[in-house]
VEXPA-703372 format. One record per residue (C-alpha): z, y, x; residue in three letters. Coordinates in Angstrom, 3 decimals, always signed. Layout:
! VEXPA-703372
+----------+----------+----------+------+
|        z |        y |        x | type |
+----------+----------+----------+------+
|        Z |        Y |        X |  ALA |
...
+----------+----------+----------+------+
! end
This chain:
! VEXPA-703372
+----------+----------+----------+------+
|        z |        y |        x | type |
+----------+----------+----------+------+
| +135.109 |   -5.280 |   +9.225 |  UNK |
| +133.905 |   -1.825 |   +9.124 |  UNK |
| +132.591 |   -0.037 |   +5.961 |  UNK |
| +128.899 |   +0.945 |   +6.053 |  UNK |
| +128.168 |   +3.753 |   +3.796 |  UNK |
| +123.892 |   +4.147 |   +3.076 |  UNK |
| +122.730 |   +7.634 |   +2.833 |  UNK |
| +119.241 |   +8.047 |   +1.389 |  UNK |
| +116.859 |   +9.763 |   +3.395 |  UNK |
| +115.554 |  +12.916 |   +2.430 |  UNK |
| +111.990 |  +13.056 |   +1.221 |  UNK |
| +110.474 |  +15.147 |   +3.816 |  UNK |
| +111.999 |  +12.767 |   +6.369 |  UNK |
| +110.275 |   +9.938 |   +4.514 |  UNK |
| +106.881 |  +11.337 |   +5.243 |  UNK |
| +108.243 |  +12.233 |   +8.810 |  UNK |
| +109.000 |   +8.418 |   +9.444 |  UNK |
| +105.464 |   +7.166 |   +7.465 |  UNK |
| +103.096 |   +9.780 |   +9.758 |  UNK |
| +104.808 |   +9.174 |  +12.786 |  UNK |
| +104.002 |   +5.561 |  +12.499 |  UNK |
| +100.464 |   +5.562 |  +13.132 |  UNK |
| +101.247 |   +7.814 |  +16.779 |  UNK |
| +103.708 |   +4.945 |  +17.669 |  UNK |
| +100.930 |   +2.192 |  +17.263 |  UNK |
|  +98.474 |   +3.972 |  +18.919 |  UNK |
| +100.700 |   +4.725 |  +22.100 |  UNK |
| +101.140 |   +0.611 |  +21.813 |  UNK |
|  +97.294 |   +0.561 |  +21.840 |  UNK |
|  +96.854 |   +2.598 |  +24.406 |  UNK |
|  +99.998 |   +1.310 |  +26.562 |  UNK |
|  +98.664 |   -1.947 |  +26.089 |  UNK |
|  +95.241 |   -1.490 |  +26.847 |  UNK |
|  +96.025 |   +0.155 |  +29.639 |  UNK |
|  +98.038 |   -2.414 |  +31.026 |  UNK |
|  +95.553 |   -4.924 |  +30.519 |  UNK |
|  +93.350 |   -2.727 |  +32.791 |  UNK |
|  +95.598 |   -2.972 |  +35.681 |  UNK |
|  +95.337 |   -7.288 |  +35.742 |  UNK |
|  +95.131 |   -7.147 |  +39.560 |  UNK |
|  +98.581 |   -7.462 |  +40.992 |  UNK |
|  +97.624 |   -5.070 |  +44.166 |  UNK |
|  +95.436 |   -2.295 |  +42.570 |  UNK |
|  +98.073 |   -0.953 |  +40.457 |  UNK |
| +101.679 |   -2.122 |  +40.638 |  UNK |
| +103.823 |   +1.253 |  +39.534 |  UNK |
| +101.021 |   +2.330 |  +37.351 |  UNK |
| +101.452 |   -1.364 |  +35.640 |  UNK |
| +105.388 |   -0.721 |  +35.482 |  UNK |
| +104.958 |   +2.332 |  +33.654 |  UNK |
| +102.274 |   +1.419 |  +31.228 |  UNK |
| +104.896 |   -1.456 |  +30.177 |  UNK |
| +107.847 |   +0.750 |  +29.641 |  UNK |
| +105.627 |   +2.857 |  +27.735 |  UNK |
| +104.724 |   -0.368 |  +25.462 |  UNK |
| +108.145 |   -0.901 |  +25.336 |  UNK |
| +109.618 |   +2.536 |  +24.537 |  UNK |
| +106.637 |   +2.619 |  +21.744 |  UNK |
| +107.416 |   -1.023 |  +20.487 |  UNK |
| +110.964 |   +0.001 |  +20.116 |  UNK |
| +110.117 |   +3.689 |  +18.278 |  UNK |
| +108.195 |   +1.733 |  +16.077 |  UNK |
| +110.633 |   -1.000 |  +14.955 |  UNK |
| +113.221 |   +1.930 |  +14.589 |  UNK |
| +111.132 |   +3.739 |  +12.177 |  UNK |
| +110.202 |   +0.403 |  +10.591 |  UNK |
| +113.890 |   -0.531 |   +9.759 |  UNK |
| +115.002 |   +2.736 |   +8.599 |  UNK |
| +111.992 |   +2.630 |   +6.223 |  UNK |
| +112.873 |   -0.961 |   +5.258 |  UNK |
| +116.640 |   +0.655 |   +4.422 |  UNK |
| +115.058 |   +3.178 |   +2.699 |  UNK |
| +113.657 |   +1.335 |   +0.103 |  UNK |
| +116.660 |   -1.065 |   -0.406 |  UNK |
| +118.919 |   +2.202 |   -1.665 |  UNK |
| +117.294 |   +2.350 |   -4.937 |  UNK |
| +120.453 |   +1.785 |   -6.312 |  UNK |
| +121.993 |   +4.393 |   -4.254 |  UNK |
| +122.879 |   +7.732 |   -6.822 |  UNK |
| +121.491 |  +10.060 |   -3.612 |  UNK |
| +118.424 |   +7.901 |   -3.733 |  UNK |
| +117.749 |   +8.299 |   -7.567 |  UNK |
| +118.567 |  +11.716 |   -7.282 |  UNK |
| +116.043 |  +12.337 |   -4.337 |  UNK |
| +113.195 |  +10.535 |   -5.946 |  UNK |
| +113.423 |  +13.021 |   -8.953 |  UNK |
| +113.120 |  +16.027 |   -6.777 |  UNK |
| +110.189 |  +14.249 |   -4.695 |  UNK |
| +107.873 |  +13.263 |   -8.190 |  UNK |
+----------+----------+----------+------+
! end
């Protein structure tokens, strides 16, 4: 079994990760709404494909950023995380 060593994250990357949620949801908004718009099979096929990998690519940004902000918060007992949260207050 391999050894997993945590880092904490920086703070400035913290705030990185918490802005650059809101951009992820709305390309999902806007991916998805999109792809709603294209419901007929014929009118827009490729258009279709691509507004669903977008939705994907988004979905999957967004659930990236979500776990490394859930991993985040569970170092708290990590020395680099004490340490960081000092500089940040």
């Amino acid at each position: 079994m391999a050894i997993v060593k945590r880092l904490a994250l920086a703070p400035r990357a913290v705030r990185q990760l918490r802005r650059v949620r809101s951009v992820y949801a709305a390309g999902i908004l806007l991916s998805a709404l999109t792809l709603l718009s294209y419901n007929d099979a014929d009118a827009g096929g490729r258009q279709a494909v691509v507004a669903g990998v977008f939705l994907v690519v988004f979905a999957g940004l967004l659930a990236l950023t979500a776990v490394q902000l859930w991993r985040h918060g569970r170092t708290k007992h990590c020395s680099t995380a004490k340490k960081l949260t000092r500089l940040s207050i």
